[in-house]
C-alpha positions as CSV (number, residue, x, y, z in Angstrom):
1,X,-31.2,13.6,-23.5
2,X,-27.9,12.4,-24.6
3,X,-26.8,9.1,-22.3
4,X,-23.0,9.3,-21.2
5,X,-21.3,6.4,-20.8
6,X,-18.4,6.6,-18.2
7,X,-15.3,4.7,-18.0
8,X,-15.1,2.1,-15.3
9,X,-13.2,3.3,-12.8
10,X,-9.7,2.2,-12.0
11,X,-9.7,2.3,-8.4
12,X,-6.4,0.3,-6.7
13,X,-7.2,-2.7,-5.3
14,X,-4.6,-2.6,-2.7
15,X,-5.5,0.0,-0.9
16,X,-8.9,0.8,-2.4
17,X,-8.3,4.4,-3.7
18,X,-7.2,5.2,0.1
19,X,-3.3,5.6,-1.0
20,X,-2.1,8.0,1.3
21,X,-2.7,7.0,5.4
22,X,-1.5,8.5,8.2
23,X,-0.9,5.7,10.8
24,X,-0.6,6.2,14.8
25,X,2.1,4.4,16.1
26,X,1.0,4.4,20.2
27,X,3.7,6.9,21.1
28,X,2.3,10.0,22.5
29,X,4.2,13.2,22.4
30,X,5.2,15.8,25.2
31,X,2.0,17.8,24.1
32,X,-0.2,14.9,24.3
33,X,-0.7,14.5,20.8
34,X,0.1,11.0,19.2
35,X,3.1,10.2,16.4
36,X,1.8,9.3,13.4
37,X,3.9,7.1,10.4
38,X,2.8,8.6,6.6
39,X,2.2,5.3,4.3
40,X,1.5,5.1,0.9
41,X,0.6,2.2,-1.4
42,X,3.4,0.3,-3.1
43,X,0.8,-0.7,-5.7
44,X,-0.4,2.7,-7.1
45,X,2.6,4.6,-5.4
46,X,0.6,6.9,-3.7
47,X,-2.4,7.3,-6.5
48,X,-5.5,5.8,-5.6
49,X,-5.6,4.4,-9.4
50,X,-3.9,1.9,-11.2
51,X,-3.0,0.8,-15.1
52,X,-7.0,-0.4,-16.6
53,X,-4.8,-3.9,-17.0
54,X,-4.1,-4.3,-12.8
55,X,-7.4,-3.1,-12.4
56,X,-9.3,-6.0,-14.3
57,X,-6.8,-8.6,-13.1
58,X,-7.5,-7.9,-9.5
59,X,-11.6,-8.3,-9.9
60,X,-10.8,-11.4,-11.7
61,X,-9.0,-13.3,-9.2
């Protein structure tokens, strides 16, 4: 059986491959529901993965 050998993945470590969040500011609505702010990571701009050389700099330090 042939072995395959994966790359190591480059998973953000800002936001740890979680770029896009939805976050609930407190206000609730006139149906009840809550307002919610969309964020997304100013590292990987929304990605969840950055450049292999951010990647092995982060695990570094």
């Amino acid at each position: 059986m042939p072995q395959h050998n994966h790359t190591p993945s480059r998973i953000c470590p800002n936001c740890s491959g979680f770029a896009s969040v939805a976050i609930a500011t407190g206000v609730r609505l006139r149906d009840g529901s809550r307002a919610t702010v969309p964020v997304t990571c100013q590292t990987c701009t929304g990605t969840g993965a950055v450049a292999r050389p951010l990647a092995t700099a982060a695990k570094a330090a």
